[in-house]
C-alpha positions as CSV (number, residue, x, y, z in Angstrom):
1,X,76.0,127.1,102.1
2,X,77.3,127.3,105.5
3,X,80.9,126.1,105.6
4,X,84.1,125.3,108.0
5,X,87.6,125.3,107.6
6,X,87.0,121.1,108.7
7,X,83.9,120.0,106.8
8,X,82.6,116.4,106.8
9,X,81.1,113.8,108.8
10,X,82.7,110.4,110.2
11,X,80.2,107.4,109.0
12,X,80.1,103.8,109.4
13,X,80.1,101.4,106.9
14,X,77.5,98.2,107.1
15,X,81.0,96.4,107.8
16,X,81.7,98.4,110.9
17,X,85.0,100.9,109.1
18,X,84.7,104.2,109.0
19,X,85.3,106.9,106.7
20,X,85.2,110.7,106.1
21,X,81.9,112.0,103.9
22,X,81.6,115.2,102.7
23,X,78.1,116.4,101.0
24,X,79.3,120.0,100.7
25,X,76.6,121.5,102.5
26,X,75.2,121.8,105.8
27,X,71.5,120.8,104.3
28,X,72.9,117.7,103.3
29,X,75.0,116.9,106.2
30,X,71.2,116.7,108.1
31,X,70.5,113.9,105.5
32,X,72.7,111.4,107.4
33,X,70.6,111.2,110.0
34,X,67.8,109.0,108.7
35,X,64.9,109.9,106.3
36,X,61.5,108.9,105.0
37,X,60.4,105.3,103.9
38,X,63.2,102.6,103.6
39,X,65.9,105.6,105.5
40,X,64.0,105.5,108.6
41,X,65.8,102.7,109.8
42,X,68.9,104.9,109.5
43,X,67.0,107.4,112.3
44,X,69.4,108.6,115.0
45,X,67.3,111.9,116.0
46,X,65.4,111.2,119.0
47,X,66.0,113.3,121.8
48,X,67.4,116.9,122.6
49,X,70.8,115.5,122.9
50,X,70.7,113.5,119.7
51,X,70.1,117.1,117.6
52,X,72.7,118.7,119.3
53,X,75.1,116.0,118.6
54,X,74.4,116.2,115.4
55,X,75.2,120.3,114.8
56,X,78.5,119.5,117.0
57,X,79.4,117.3,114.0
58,X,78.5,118.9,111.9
59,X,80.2,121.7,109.2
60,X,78.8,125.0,111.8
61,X,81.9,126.9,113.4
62,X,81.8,127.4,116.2
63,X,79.3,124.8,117.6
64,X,75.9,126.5,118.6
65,X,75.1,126.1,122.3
66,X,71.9,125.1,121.8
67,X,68.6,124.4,124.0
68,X,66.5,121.8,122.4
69,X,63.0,121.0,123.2
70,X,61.1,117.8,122.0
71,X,59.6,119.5,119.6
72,X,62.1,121.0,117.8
73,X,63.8,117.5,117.9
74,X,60.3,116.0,115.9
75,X,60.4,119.4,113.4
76,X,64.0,118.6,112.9
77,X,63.1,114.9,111.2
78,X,60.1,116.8,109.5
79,X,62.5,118.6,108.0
80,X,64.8,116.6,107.1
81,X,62.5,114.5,105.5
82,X,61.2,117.2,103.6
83,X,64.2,118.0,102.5
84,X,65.5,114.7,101.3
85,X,62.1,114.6,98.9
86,X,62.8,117.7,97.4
87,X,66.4,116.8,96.9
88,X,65.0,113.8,95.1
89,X,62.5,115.4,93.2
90,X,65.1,117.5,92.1
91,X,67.4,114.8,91.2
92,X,64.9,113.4,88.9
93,X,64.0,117.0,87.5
94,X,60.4,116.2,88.6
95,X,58.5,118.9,90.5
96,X,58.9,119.6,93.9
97,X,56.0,118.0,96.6
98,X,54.0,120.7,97.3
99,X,53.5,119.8,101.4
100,X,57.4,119.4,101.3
101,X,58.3,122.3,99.8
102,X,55.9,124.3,102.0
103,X,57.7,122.7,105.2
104,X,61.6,124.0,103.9
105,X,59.8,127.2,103.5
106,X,58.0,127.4,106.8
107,X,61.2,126.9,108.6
108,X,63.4,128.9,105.8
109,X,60.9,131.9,107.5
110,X,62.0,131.4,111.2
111,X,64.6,133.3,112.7
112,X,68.2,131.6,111.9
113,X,71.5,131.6,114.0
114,X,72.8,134.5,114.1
115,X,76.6,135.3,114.6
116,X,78.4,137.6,116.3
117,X,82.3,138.4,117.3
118,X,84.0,138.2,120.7
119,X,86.1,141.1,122.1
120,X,88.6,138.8,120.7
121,X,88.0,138.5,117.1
122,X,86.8,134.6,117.5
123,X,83.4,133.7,115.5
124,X,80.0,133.3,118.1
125,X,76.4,133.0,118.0
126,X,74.5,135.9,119.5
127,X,71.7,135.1,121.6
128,X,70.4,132.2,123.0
129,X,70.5,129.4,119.8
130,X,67.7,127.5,120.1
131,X,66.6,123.9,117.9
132,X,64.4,126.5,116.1
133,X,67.1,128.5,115.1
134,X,69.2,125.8,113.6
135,X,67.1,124.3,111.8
136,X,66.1,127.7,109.8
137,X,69.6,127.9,109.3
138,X,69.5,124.1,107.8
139,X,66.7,125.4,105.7
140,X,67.9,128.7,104.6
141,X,71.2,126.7,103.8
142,X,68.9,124.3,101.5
143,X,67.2,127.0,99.2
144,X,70.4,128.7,98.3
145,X,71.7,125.3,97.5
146,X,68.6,124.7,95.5
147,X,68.7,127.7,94.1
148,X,72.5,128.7,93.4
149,X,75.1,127.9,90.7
150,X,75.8,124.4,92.3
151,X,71.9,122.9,92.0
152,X,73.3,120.9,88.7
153,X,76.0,119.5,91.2
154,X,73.5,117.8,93.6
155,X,74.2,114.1,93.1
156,X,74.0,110.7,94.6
157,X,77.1,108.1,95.2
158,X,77.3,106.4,92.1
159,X,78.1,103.1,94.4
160,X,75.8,99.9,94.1
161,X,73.1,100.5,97.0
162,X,74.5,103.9,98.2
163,X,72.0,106.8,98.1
164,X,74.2,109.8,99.9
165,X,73.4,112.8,98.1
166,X,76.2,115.3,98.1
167,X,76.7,119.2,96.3
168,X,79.8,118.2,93.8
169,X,82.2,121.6,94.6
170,X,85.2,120.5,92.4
171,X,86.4,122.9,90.2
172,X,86.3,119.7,87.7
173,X,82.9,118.5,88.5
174,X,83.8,114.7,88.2
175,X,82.3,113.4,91.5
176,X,81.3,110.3,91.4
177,X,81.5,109.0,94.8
178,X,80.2,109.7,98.6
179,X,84.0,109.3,99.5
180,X,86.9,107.4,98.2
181,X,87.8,105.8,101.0
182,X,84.4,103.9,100.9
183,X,82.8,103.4,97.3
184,X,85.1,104.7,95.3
185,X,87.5,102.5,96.8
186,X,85.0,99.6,96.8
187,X,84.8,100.4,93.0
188,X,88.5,100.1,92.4
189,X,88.5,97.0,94.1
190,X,86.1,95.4,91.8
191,X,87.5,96.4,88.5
192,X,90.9,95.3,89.7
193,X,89.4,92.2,90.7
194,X,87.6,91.5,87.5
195,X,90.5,92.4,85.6
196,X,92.4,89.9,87.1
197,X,89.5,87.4,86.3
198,X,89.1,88.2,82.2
199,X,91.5,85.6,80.2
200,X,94.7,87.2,78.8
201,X,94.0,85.8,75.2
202,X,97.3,87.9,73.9
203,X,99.6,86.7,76.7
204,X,99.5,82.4,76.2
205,X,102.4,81.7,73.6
206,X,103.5,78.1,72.7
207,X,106.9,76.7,74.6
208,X,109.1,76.1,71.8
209,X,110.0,72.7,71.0
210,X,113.5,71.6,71.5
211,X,115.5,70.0,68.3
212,X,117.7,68.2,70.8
213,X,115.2,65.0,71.5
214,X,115.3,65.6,74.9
């Protein structure tokens, strides 16, 4: 899983706040940009400039200088989507869609970013990177997620009507939540709330009368 010393994306809430996701991989990051069905209203990939947005933000170090065609722009939301019904099928331990499967592996196959070193010891990408390129990395990046010691981790928020899916890397394995500044602190909102709301049957004692008439 391709990785940063600053990892995680900045994403708005329906409420307008923002706050700092993590998935834990650079596969997943690429599921924040929309998706199939009921996501596609989430869709931010629509030109050259959109995709290369996207890598900027995202968890690659340094940030490819990439030339984007429209093409690799429409094979990046084929992808993606690809990838987000495999991540589901594997959720649900069900078997992976054939047609899906066979698109992470046809771009798994392409030639990926490759990196190089300055004169000065600083991190690169050889070449000319190209949409191609990143999106084999994206790929390559999702079967070694699928396929490595942290495929049990894969999860969704545990939040009421959040599906972000996120690789749980804590040496505990408790994840529960797409971030804590968003649902997890929705969550402790709520319980405080409702217990605040439940009666405190043990707390209601009697005033004690007085013996002086008054």
């Amino acid at each position: 899983m391709a990785s940063s010393a600053t990892t995680g994306l900045t994403l708005r809430s329906r409420t307008g706040a923002t706050y700092r996701f993590d998935p834990g991989a650079l596969c997943l990051e690429l599921l924040t940009t929309g998706g199939p069905g009921p996501y596609r209203r989430y869709e931010v990939l629509f030109e050259p400039a959109d995709l290369a947005a996207w890598a900027e933000r995202s968890r690659l170090t340094p940030t490819p200088a990439l030339q984007v065609s429209k093409a690799e722009v429409t094979n990046a939301r084929n992808l993606r989507d690809a990838l987000f019904q495999v991540v589901i099928a594997h959720l649900h331990s069900d078997p992976y869609p054939p047609d899906d499967l066979g698109t992470l592996n046809k771009a798994a196959a392409r030639p990926a970013l490759a990196p190089g070193i300055t004169p000065d010891g600083e991190r690169q990408w050889a070449g000319t990177p190209k949409g191609t390129h990143l999106l084999a990395t994206v790929a390559r990046d999702a079967i070694d997620l699928l396929t490595g010691p942290f495929a049990h981790r894969i999860r969704t928020c545990a939040g009421d009507n959040c599906q972000l899916v996120y690789v749980d890397t804590s040496r505990p394995g408790r994840r529960r939540w797409c971030s804590m500044e968003h649902c997890g602190n929705l969550h402790k909102v709520r319980a405080s709330r409702a217990r605040q709301s439940e009666p405190d049957h043990g707390s209601s004692k009697a005033c004690p009368s007085s013996d002086d008439g008054s």
